[in-house]
C-alpha positions in Angstrom: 24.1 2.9 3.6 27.0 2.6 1.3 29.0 5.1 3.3 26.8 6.5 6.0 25.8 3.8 8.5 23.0 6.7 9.4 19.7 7.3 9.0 20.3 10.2 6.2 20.2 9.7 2.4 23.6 8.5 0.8 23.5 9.3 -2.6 26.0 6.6 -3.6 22.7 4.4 -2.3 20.8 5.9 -4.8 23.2 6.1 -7.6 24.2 1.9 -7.3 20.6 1.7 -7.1 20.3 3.4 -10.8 23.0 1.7 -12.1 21.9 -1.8 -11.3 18.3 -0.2 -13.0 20.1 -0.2 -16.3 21.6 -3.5 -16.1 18.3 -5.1 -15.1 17.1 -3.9 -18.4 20.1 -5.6 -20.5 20.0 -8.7 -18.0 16.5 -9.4 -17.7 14.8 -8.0 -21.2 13.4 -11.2 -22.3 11.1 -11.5 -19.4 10.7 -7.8 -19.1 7.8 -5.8 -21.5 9.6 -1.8 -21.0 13.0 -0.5 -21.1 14.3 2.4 -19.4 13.0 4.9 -22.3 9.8 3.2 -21.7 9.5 4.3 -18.2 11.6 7.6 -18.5 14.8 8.0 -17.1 14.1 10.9 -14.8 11.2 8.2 -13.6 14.1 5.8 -12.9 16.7 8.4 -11.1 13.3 9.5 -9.1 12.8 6.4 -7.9 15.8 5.1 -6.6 16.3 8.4 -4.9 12.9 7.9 -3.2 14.4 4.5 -2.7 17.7 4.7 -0.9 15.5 7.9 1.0 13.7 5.4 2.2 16.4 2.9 2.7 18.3 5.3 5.2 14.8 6.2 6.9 14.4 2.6 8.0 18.2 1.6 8.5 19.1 0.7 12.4 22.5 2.2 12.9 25.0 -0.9 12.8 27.3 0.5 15.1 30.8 -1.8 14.8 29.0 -4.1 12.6 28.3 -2.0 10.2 30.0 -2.8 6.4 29.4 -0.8 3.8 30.7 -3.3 1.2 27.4 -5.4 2.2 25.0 -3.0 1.7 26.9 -2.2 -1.6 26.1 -5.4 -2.6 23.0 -5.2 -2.0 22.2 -2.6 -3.2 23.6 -3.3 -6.9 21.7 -6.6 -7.4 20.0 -7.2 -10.6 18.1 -10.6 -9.6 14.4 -10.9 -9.7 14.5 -10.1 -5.7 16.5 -7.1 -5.9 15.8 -3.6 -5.0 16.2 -2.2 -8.3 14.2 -5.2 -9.9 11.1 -4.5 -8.3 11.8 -0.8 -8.3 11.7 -1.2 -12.2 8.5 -3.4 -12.7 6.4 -1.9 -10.1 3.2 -1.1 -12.0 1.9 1.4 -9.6 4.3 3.6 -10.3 3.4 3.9 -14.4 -0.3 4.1 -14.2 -1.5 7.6 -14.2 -4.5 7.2 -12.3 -2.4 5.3 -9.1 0.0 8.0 -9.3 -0.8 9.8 -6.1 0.5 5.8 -4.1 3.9 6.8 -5.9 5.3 7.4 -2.8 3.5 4.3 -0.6 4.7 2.1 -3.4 8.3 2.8 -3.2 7.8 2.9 1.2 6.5 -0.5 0.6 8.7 -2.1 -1.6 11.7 -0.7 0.6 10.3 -2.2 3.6 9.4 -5.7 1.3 13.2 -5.5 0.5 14.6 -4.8 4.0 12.7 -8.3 5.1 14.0 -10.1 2.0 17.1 -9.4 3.0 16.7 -10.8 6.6 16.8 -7.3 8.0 14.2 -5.8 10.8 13.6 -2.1 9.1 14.0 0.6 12.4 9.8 0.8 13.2 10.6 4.3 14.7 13.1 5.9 11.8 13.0 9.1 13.5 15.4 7.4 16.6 18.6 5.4 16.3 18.8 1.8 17.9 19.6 3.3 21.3 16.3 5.4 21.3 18.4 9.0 20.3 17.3 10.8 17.5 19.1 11.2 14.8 
């Protein structure tokens, strides 16, 4: 959502997402019990990708309103609240035996972010705000 105000992946969304990962580890590793290594960082890149996928999917095309600088900020907070915070301690994504809710654990923390953030995530992500698909 960086620079596409669409509902397709922007992989700027997923890179800020993977740098504000890495700072979360420097920032916050007296609370935190894993680093990067810890987790892999091909687990990381994966999901943030599966992330800002998902970010796009339930975006609402802004129209005029639309700023990309916002949702850059977003995007690269390192606060307990943050996208890439709760991307990076989800536990469901670690343990072997959850594995197969990978995938529902990212959807859900996506749409747990998108209310945070005071946002309505698009219930129908297949069609735009004016009911056109995308």
């Amino acid at each position: 959502m960086i620079r596409k105000n669409t509902g397709l992946l922007d992989i700027e969304d997923a890179a800020v997402l993977f740098a504000a990962m890495t700072e979360i580890v420097e920032i916050h590793e007296e609370e935190l019990d894993r680093t990067l290594v810890t987790i892999g960082y091909g687990e990381g890149l994966a999901r943030c990708m599966k992330a800002a996928e998902y970010v796009a999917k339930y975006h609402t095309p802004e129209g005029d309103n639309w700023d990309g600088v916002e949702w850059f900020e977003r995007l690269e907070a390192t606060d307990v609240d943050s996208l890439a915070y709760q991307l990076f301690v989800h536990e469901a994504c670690l343990e072997e035996e959850r594995r197969e809710n990978w995938e529902a654990g990212i959807r859900g923390i996506v749409l747990a972010w998108y209310e945070s953030c005071g946002e309505v995530p698009n219930p129908f992500p297949s069609l735009s705000s004016d009911g056109n698909r995308f």
